[in-house]
N, C-alpha and C positions, 0 to 999 in steps of 0.2 A: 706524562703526556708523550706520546709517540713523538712528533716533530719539535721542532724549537719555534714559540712565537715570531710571528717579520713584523706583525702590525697588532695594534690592540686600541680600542674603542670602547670604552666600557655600556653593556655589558659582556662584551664579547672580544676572543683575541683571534687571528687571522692566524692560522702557518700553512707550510706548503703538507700536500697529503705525502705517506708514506704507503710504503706495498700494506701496512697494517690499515688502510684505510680501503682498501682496494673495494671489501664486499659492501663496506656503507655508502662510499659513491654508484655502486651499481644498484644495488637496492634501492636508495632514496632518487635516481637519476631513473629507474624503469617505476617507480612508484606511481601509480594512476593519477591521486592527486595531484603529484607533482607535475608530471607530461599533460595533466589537464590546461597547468598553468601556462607550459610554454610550449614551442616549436620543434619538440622531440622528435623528429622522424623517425627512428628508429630502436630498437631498445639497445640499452648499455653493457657492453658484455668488455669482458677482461680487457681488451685493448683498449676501448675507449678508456677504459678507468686510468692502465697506465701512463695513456699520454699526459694525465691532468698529474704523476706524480711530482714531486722536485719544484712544483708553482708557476711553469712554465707554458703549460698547456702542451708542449710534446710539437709544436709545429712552428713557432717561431719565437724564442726570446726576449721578442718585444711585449709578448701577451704573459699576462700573469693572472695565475689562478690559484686562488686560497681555499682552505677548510674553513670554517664560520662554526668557531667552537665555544662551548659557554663550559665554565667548569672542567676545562680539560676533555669535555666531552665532544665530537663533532655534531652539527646541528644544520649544519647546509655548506654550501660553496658558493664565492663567489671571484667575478670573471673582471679583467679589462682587455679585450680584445684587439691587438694591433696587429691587422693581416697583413692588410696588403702591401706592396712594396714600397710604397712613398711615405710612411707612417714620419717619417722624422722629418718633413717638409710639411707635412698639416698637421702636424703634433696632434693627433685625436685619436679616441678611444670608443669601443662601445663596451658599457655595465650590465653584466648579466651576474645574476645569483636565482639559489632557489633555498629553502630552506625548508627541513623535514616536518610531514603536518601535524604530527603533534607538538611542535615547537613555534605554531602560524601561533600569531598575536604576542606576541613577547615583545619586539623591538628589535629582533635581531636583524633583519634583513634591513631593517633603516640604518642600526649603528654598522652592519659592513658595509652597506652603499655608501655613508659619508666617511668610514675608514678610506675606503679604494678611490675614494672622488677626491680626497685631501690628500692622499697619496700621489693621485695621478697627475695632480695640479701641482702640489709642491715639490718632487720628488723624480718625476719623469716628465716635466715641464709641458704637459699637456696646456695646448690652449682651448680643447674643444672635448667632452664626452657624451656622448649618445647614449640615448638607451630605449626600448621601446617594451610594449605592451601588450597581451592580446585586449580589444577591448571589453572583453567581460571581466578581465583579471583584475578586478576595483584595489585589492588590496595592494598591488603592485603598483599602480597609475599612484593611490595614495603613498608609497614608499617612496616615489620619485620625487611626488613634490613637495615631502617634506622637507626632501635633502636637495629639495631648487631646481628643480630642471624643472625647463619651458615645456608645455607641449606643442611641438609643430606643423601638427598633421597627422592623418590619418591615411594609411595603404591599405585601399582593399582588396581584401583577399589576398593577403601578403603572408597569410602560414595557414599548413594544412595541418589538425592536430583533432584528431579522432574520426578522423572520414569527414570531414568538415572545412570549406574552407572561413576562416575569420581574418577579420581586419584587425590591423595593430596599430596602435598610436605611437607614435613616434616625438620621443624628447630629445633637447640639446640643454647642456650648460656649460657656458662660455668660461674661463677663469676670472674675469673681472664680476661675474655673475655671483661668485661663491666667497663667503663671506673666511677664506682664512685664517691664520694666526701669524 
């Protein structure tokens, strides 16, 4: 395996990508399917991919982002987003992953969402993570609630993705929401 596990959920283990990941985060990140799924503006070319190397996301420290590999093999990514500047006074996160389509329907995008949700509650003492949806994305809306998030709302016309604009749903789960160990 190119990287060293950080987290693992079976059936699937989390590490950070390395430069040998570089062409499968571009590829599966400009994949139609997949930009179907989310709020891709743009396609993913060498630099985007770097900055996701090392788990960091490349723009602040506080954000962390994994490979979603089954078998040693990589099979999607997944995200906890902490941007903006006040992040360690509202302790919250937003969960974003996407997972390559011939590997849709396995489990995996559920076992890394509650990997990165048990992590971010127990580990980086989150009290709150976010995460949201386009609303045609059913299999995603179902990812969320298996692993407990609320739906809060809906923003319309909150992402443009294929000349289109669509509404996304919007979840939250609180830490006392999420059932621990």
């Amino acid at each position: 395996m190119p990287g060293s596990v950080f987290l693992e959920n079976d059936p699937v283990t989390l590490r950070p990508a390395t430069d040998e990941d570089i062409a499968f985060l571009r590829e599966n990140q400009n994949d139609p399917h997949v930009r179907a799924t989310r709020h891709a503006h743009r396609p993913a070319d060498e630099d985007w991919a770097r900055r996701r190397l090392g788990g960091t996301m490349g723009r602040s420290d506080d954000s962390i982002g994994l490979l979603v590999c089954v078998d040693d093999a990589p099979v999607g990514f997944v995200r906890l987003i902490r941007e903006h500047p006040w992040v360690h006074v509202t302790r919250d996160a937003e969960l974003g992953y996407w997972i390559t389509p011939d590997e849709w329907r396995n489990g995996y995008a559920t076992a890394a969402a509650e990997c990165m949700v048990e992590y971010g509650f127990s580990e980086l003492g989150l009290h709150r993570i976010t995460a949201s949806a386009l609303t045609t994305n059913e299999a995603s809306k179902r990812v969320l609630k298996r692993v407990g998030f609320v739906e809060e709302g809906v923003s319309r016309d909150a992402s443009f993705v294929d000349g289109e604009w669509c509404d996304m749903v919007r979840y939250g789960l609180l830490v006392e929401e999420r059932d621990l160990p």
